[in-house]
N, C-alpha and C positions, 0 to 999 in steps of 0.2 A: 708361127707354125705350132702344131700341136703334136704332140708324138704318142703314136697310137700302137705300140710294140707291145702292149699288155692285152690289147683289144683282139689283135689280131693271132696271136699266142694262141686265147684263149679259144679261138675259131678250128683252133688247128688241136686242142687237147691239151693244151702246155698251160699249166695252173701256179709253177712256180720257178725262180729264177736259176735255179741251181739244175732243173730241168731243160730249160732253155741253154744252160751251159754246156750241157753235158752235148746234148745236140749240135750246137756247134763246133762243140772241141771235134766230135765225132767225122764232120767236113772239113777238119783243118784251123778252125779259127779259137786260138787259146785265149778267151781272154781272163785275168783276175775275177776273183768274187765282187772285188771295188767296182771295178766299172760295170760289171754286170749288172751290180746293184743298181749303179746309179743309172744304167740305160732303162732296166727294168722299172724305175719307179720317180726317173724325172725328163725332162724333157733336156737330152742334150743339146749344147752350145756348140757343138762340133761333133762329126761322126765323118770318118773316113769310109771314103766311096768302097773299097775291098770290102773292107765292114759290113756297109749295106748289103752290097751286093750278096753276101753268104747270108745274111739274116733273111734276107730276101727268098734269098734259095730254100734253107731251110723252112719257111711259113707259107710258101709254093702262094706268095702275094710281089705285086710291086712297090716302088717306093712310094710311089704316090698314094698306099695303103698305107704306109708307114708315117709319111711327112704328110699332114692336113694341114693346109693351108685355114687364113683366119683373118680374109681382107680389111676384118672392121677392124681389127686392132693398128692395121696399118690404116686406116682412116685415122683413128683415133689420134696415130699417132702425129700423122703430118698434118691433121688440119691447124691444129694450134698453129704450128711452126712457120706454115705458111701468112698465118695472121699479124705472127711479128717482122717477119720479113718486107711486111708491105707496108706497116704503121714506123718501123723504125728505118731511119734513110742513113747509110752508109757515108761515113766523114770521108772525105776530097782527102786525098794523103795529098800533097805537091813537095816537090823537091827544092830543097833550100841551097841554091847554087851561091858560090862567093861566100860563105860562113865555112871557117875553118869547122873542125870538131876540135874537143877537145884532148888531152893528152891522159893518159889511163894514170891513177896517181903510181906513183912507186915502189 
């Protein structure tokens, strides 16, 4: 996913972060200068839905203007994965009935 919160800011007049804050505080949503920052200028690893939803509100876009999807990176990802999966075969676990274990030392 790509996070497009600067792009679409910018559509809307909003040229800096503390601007974008201010407007949100102004609907309700307080957040830090920290995460402001960090939404303003990296792609988060998590973003709560209320969150959205007001950023949303305020940039009069949807999320799907906000989260850009980036198929090839998820190609990129599983095709490997899927190539070891088929070259390396999975060990037979079997259970070994009749053998004690042994006792955990003391």
């Amino acid at each position: 996913m790509r996070w497009n919160l600067r792009m679409k800011a910018a559509e809307r007049g909003i040229w800096k972060s503390t601007e974008m804050r201010r407007r949100l505080a102004e609907v309700g949503l307080e957040i830090s200068a920290g995460k402001m920052s960090t939404l303003w200028t990296t792609t988060p690893t998590t973003i709560r839905l209320d969150d959205l939803d007001v950023i949303c509100a305020v940039l009069e876009c949807e999320p799907t203007d906000l989260l850009i999807r980036e198929p090839e990176k998820v190609t990129a990802r599983t095709a490997p994965h899927e190539e070891t999966q088929t070259a390396v075969a999975s060990p037979v676990v079997a259970p070994r009935f009749g053998q004690r274990r042994t006792v955990p030392p003391a």
